[in-house]
N, C-alpha and C positions, 0 to 999 in steps of 0.2 A: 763451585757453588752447588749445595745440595739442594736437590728439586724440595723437598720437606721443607728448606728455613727462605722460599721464594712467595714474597707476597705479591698477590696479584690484586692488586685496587680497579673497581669500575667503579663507574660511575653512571647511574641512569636517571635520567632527565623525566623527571615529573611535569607533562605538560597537561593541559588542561584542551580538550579537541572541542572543537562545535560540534554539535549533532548534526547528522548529515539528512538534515529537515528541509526543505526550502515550500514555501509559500506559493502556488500559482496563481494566475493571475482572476482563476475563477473562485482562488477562497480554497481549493484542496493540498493540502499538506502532499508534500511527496518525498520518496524515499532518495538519495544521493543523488545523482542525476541522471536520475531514470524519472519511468512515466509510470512508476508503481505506487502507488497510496498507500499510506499510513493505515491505512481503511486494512488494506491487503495484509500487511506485515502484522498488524496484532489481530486480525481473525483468524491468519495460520496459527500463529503461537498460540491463539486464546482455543484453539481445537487441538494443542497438542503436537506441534509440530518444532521441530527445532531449529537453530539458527541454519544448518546443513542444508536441513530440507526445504526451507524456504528459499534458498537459492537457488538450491539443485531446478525449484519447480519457477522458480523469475530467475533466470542466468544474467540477467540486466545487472543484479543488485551485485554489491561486492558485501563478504559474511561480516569484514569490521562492520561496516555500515549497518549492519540487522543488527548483531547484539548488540550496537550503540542506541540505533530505535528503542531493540527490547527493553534495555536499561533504564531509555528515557521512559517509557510506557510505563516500566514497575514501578520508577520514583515519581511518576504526575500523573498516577493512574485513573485518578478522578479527574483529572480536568481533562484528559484524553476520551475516557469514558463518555466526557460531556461532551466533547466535540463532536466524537462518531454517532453519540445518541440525536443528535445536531444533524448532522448528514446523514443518516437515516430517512428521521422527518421530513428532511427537504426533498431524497428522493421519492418517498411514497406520495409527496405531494406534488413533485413534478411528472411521475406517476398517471397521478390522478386527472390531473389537468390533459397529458396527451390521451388517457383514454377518452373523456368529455370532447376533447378536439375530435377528436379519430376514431370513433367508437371499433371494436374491436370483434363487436357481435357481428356476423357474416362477411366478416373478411374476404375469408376464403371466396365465397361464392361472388361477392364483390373483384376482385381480382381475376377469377379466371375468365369470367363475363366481359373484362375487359382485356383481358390476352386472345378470345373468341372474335370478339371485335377487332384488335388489331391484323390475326391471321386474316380476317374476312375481306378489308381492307387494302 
């Protein structure tokens, strides 16, 4: 048989994958099963960073996993966008609240006055 009249049929299987998103329990999106946010994965991309490089710098993450985020990120870019505009908000306001609890003007002097106190002690 001549190699020339040898047909070689494949076959490849069209499947449809989950994004590798999961939901925690405080409301943050996270990347495969890791502890890296969605937050994380599209502010590297969104600075320019490629699917490579965002692993190289989370080794956590596996790179299917990133370009399937990214993918997800390009095609529901505004409701993502909404989301993180969302947790933003929520951090600058929890934020806000521990500065009010904890004020943060004379820390420093606060703390060493009480490491002063404890060597004296």
């Amino acid at each position: 048989m001549k190699l020339a009249n040898l047909v070689v049929l494949m076959t490849l299987a069209i499947v449809t994958e989950p994004t590798p998103l999961k939901l925690n329990e405080d409301g943050v999106v996270l990347v495969g099963k890791t502890r890296v946010t969605l937050d994380t994965v599209v502010a590297a991309f969104s600075e320019g960073a490629t699917a490579e490089e965002i692993v190289e710098q989370y080794p956590s993450l596996q790179l299917a996993d990133v370009y399937s985020v990214i993918g997800y990120y390009l095609r529901r870019k505004t409701e993502v966008d909404t989301y993180l505009k969302i947790r933003q908000e929520r951090a600058a306001q929890v934020r806000q609240e521990n500065e009010h609890r904890f004020n943060p003007i004379g820390i420093r002097e606060r703390l060493m006055a009480r490491l002063n106190h404890q060597r004296q002690s």
